[in-house]
N, C-alpha and C positions, 0 to 999 in steps of 0.2 A: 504494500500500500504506500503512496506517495503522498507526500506530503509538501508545499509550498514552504519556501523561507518563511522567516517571521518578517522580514521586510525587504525593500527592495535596496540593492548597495550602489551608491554611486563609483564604487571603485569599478574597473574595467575586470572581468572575469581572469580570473589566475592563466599563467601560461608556462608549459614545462616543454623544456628541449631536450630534457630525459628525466624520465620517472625514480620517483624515492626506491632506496632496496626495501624489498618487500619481508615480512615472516605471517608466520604462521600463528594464530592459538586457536588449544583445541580444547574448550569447556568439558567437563565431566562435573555435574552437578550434586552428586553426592556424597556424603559423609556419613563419618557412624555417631557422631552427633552433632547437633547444631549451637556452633558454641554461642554466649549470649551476648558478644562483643561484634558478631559479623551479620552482613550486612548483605554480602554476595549473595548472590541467587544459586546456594545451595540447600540440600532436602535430604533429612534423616534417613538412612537406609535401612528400612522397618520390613525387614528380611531379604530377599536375595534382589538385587538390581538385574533390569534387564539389559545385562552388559551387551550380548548381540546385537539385542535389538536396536539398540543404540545407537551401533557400530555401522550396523547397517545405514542408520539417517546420518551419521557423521559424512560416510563415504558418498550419499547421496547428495547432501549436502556440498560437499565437497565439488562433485558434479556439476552441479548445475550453477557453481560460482565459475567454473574454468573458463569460460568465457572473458569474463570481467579480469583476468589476470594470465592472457594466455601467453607463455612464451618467455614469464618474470621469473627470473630465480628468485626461490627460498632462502636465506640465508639463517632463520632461525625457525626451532618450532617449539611451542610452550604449553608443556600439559597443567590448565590450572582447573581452578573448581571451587567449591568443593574437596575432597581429596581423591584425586586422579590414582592415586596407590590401592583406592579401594578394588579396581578392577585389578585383572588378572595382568599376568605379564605378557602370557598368550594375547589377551586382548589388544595391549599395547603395541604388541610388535606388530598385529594386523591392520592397527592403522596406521601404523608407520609406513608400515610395507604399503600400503595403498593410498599415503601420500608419495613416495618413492617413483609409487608408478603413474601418476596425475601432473606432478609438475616437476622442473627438476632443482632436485632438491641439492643444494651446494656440499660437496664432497666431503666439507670439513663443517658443515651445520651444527650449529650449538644446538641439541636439543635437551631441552628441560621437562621436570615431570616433579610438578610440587608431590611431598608424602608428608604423611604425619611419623613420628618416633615412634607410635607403640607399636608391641610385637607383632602384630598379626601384618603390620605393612613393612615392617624391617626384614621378616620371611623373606621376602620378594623380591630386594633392593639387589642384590645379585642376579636375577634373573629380568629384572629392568635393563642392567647394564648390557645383559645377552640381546635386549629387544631393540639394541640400537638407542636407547637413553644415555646422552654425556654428561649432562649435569643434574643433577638431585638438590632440592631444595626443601628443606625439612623444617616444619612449622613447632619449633622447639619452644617460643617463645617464654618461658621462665625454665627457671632450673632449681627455683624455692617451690616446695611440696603444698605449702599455705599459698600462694599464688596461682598453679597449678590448680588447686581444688578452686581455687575462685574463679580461673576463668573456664571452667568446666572441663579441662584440658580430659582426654580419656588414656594417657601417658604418665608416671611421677617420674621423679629425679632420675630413678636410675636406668628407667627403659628408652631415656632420651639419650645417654649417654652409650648404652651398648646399639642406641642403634645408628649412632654416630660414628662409631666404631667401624660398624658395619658398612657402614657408607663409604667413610673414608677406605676401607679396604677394596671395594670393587669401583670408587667413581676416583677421578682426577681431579672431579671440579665439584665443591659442594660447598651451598650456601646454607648458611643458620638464621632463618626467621629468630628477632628475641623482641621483648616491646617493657616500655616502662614505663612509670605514669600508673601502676596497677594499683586496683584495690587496694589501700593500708599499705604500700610499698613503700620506703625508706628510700636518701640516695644514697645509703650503705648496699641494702640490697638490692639495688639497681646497681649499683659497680660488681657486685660479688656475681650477678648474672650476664653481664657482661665478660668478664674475668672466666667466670666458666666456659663461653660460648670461646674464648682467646685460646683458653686450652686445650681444646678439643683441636684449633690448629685448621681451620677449614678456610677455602681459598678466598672465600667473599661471606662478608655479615650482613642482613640487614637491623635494622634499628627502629624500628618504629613507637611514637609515641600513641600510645590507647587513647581512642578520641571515640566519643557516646555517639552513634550512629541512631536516625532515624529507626523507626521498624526493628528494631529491637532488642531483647530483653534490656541488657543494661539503659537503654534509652525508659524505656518502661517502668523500671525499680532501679532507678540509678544506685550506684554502691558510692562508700566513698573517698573520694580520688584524691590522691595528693593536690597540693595548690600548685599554682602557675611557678612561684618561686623553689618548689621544690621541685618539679617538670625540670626547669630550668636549668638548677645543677644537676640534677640526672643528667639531661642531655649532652654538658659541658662534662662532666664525669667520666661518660660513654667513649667522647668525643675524643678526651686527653689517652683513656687506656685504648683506644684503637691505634689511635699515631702511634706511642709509644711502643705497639706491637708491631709495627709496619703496615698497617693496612691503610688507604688512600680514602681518605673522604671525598669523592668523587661528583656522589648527589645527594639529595638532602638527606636520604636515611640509610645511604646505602655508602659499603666498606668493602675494598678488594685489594685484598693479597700481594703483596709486591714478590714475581717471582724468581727476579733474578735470573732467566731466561731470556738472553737478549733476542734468539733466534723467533722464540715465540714469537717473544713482545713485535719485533720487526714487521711477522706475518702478519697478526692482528692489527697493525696500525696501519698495515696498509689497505686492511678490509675498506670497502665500501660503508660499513657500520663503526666503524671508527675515526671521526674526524676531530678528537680530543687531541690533544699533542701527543706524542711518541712516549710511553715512560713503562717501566717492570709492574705490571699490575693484571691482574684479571676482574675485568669488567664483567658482567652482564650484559652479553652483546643486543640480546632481545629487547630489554627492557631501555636499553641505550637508543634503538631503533625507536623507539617512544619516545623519548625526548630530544632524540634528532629530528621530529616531525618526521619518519620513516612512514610507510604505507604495512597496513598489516591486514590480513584474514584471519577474519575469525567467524569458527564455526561450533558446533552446538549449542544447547539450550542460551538464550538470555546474551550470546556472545556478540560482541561487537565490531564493527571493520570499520577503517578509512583506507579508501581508494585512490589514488589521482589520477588521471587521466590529462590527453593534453591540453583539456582545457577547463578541467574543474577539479574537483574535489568532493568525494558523494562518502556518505556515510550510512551504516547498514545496522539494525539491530537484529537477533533473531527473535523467533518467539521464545517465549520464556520458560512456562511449562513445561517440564521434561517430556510429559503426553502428547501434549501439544504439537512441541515442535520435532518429535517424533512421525506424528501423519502428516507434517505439514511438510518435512523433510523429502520424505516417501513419496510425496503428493510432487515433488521439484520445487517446493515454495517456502524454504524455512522461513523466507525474511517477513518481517513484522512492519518493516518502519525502512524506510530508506530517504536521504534529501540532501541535495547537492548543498555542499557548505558557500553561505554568502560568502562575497570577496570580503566586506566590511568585517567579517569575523576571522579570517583567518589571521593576521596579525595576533590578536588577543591567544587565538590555539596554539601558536606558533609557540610564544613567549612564553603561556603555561607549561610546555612542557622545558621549553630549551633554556628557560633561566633557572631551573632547578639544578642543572650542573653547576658544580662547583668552579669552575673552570669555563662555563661560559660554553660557547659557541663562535666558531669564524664566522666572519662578516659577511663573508660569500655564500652561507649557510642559506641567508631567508631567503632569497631569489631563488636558490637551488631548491624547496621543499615549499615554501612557501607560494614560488609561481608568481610572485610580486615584484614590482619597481624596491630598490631599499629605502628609495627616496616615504614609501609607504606610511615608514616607520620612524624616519630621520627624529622628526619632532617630540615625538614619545620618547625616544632616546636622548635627547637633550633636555627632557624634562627631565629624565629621571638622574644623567650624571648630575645634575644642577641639583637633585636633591640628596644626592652622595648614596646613590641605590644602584650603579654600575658606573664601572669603570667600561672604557671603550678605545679603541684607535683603530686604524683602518683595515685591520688583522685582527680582530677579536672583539668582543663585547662579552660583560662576565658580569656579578652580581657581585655587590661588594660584602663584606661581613652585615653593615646594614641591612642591605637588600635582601641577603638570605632571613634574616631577621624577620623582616617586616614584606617577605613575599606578595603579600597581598597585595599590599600598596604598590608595591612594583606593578604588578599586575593589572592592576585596575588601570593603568597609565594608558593601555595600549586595547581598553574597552572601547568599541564604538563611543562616540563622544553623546549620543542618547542615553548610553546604561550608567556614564559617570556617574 
């Protein structure tokens, strides 16, 4: 179903003389419980999922997008959800394998597969790695057993830890979900969970601060949360023990491994996903693709895509309902919602995603993803050096400590001048 802009844009419609690199994600919408901090469009698995069934609209799904993407390499692919570990490994390789043979898919593709730590998905993590999964990303977030029970976690301390273990023994590349800001948490035990996630030794952290989400529980029966001032040294906490270990503050919540691989590092920086400077780290090239304004597919329940083409920018919801968008798949029609993004709006997309790097963005970047004059944005960017929220020269623009600060306000600089 198509839908009209909310208004009409005096800017001239975008224009690209070659398209963003593309990836992949592929939604699996259930879990084995619904914890009371999220917010994703996932759904308890209140006995056996129908894993095939699913597999089958995924790949259907998959079908009748090729069109819209024919001939684009994949550079990444990302199992999120929900917890994608729930299904089998069998399953997972069968859509791999039937993404492999749909598009093609780049030789050395970073693919990820979020799982949770408890045992019955640690079983697996070996047999993930056989399915063609390179990176594993494990939703640990605390490592205190009183935290753990408050955010409903269905893991304690020590089945997060063996199955880190475990990870680390079959993957090369694993990330540690952790979050602060928790229920009755301390910035003691927000560094001691930090400290823990250091020792386990895994190539990239993320960090995320717990924020009360619409729709549910915690939004519902709020618990209660440390203050803004103790958020604050958490974060600075976080922030000092991650440097101190070598890992790169990169993006706002996100830390990657300095590895001392010059060969790597070399190949990766010359990806098409990597326009950050040269340095020893391992990024998340996916989620990098998102804040390079990159082009992505995404396919199952509730999943979302931006496309560019040479002369716009269209964006795609699917249906949401796992039922749902299972006959709707089947039927050739997952999508729910699709509408070409205004010219007026793309500057403000742009800059949400690409001023969350720590490091900014080249200059040459908006035109190249953006499809715009720079001239677009000249002005917003003079406003905001002038308010000491980026620093710029003709090879870069970067967000300063401020501006990481006070995001928002950055942000809003480069709103239609209606939504000010």
């Amino acid at each position: 179903m198509a839908f009209p802009a909310s208004r009409l844009s005096p800017l001239a419609s975008p224009r690209f003389t070659a398209l963003p690199p593309l990836s992949l994600y592929i939604h699996i919408p259930w879990c084995v419980r619904k914890c009371p901090y999220c917010d994703f469009n996932s759904h308890e698995a209140r006995g056996p999922v129908p894993e095939h069934s699913y597999i089958d609209a995924l790949i259907a799904d998959l079908e009748a997008a090729l069109p819209l993407v024919w001939g684009r390499k994949v550079y990444t692919v990302f199992f999120g959800g929900g917890t994608p570990s729930v299904f089998s490994a069998d399953g997972i390789e069968r859509i791999i394998a039937a993404v492999r043979a749909r598009v093609p898919l780049a030789i050395d593709a970073e693919i990820t597969l979020e799982a949770n730590p408890g045992t019955f998905e640690a079983e697996k993590f070996r047999a993930f790695r056989a399915a063609g999964v390179n990176r594993l990303s494990i939703g640990v977030q605390s490592f205190n057993p009183r935290h753990l029970k408050a955010l409903a976690r269905i893991h304690d301390d020590n089945e997060a830890r063996a199955a880190i273990g475990i990870a680390r023994g079959n993957f090369d590349n694993v990330n540690l979900d952790i979050m602060y800001g928790l229920p009755g948490q301390s910035v003691a035990e927000a560094s001691a969970d930090v400290g823990s996630a250091i020792a386990c030794s895994p190539r990239h952290i993320s960090a995320y601060h717990l924020t009360i989400e619409p729709n549910t529980y915690f939004h519902r029966y709020p618990p209660p949360l440390p203050d803004d001032d103790a958020t604050a040294q958490m974060q600075e906490a976080i922030e000092q023990a991650l440097a101190a270990a070598g890992y790169e503050h990169y993006e706002t919540s996100a830390f990657a491994k300095r590895t001392g691989n010059v060969l790597e590092e070399k190949q990766r920086s010359d990806s098409r996903l990597s326009p950050l400077s040269s340095r020893l780290s391992r990024l998340c090239l996916h989620n990098l693709n998102y804040w390079t304004f990159g082009d992505y597919l995404g396919i199952g329940a509730g999943a979302h895509s931006k496309l560019s083409f040479p002369d716009r920018i269209t964006r795609q919801v699917r249906y949401k309902q796992p039922k749902q968008y299972m006959e709707n798949a089947a039927a050739g029609n997952a999508i729910r919602e699709r509408h070409d993004v205004a010219a007026n709006d793309i500057p403000f997309e742009f800059m949400m995603n690409a001023l969350r790097l720590n490091e900014g963005f080249p200059a040459a970047l908006f035109e190249e993803r953006a499809g715009l004059p720079f001239t677009t944005v000249l002005q917003q960017l003079e406003q905001a050096e002038q308010k000491g929220l980026i620093v710029r020269d003709h090879r870069r623009i970067a967000p300063t400590a401020l501006g990481r600060r006070f995001l928002n306000d950055l942000l809003q600089l480069f709103l239609p001048s209606e939504e000010r």
